[in-house]
Structure formats: structure tokens, C-alpha cells
C-alpha positions as CSV (number, residue, x, y, z in Angstrom):
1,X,48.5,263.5,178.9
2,X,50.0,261.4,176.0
3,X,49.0,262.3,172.6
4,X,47.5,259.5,170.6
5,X,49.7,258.5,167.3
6,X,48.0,258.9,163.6
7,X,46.8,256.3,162.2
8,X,48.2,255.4,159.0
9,X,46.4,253.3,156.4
10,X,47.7,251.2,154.1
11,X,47.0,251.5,149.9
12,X,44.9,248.3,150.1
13,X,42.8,249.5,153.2
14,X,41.8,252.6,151.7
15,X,40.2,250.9,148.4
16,X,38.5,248.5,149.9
17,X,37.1,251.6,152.1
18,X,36.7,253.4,148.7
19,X,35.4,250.2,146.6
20,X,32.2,249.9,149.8
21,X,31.3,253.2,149.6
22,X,31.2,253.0,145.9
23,X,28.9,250.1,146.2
24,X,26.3,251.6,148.4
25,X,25.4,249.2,149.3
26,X,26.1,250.7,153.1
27,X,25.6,253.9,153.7
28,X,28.1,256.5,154.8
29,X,27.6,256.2,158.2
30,X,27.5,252.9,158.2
31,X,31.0,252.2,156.5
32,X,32.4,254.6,159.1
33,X,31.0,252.6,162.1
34,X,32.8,249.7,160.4
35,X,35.9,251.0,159.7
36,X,36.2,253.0,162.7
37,X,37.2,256.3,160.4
38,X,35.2,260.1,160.1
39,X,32.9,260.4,156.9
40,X,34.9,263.3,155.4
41,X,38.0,260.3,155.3
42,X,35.7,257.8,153.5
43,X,34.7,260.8,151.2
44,X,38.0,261.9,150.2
45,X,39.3,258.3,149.6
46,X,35.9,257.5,147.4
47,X,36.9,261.2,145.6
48,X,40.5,260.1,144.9
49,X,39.4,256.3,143.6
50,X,37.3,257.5,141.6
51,X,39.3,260.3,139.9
52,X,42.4,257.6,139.3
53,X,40.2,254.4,138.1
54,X,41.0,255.5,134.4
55,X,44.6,254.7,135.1
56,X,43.6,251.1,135.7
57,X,42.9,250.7,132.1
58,X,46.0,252.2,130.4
59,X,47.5,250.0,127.7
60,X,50.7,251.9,128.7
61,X,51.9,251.8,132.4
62,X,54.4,253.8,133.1
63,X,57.3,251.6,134.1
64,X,58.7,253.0,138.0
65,X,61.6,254.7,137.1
66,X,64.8,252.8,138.4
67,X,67.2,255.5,139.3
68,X,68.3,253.9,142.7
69,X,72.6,253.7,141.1
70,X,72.2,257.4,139.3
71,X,70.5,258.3,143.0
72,X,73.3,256.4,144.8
73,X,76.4,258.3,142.6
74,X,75.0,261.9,143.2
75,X,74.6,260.8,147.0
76,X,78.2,260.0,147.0
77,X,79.3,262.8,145.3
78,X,77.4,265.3,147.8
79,X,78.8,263.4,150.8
80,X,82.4,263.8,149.0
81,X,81.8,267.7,148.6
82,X,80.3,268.3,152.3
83,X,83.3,266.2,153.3
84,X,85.8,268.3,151.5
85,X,84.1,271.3,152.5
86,X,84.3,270.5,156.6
87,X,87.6,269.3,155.9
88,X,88.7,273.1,154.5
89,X,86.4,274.5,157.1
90,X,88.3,272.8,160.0
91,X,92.0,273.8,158.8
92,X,90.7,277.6,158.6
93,X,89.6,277.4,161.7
94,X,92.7,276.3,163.4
């Protein structure tokens, strides 16, 4: 038996899901024929869209924090301690 992979859905997939079932202009069933997903996913997407459309409309986004040189220093400095570490760790051991 080979177990089937989980389907992962893209951000874009699920609002358009969500953004349908809003509409009703389909009904649930219907959507999930479509889309080929269970009702309690449609649900739960609709649910989430709904509860985040307010954020659409902020005057002030919250700019994605860009802390990929800050993340990259403390990475280096943990690799230099584990590495400093082993290196003590080997000697005692010999």
C-alpha cells in the first residue's frame, strides 16, 4: 500500500475557494465537486477570509520585517559555539 501525499494549496487557491463560497452563488456542495476538496475545508477557508478581510483595508501595513543579516550573524555565531563545543568535546574524549 502506498500512502497518498497531502495536498497542499497555494494562498491564491484558497481565496478564490473562499471568494466563491462567499458569493453563493454555488452552493457548498457544489464548490466542493469543483474544487475537488471536503466541505468542512471550504468552510474553514470561508471562516479565515472572512475574519482577515479587515486587514485588506489598513492605511498601515505592516512592513515584513527584514531580519535575514541579524538572522544570518546569530546563525554563525551558534555554528561557532557548537563547533567549539565538539571541538572540547573530542579532546576530552581522547
Amino acid at each position: 500500500m502506498s500512502k497518498s501525499k497531502r495536498r497542499v494549496f497555494s494562498s491564491e487557491f484558497k481565496t478564490k475557494v473562499a471568494l466563491d463560497s462567499i458569493k453563493e452563488q454555488l452552493t457548498t456542495e457544489e464548490i466542493c465537486k469543483k474544487y475537488e476538496l471536503h466541505p468542512s475545508q471550504v468552510n474553514t477557508w470561508k471562516q479565515v477570509f472572512k475574519q482577515n478581510a479587515s486587514l485588506v483595508f489598513e492605511s498601515n501595513p505592516k512592513p515584513k520585517p527584514n531580519n535575514d543579516d541579524e538572522l544570518i550573524q546569530q546563525l554563525y555565531a551558534q555554528i561557532g559555539e557548537l563547533k567549539v563545543a565538539n571541538d572540547w568535546l573530542k579532546k576530552k574524549l581522547l
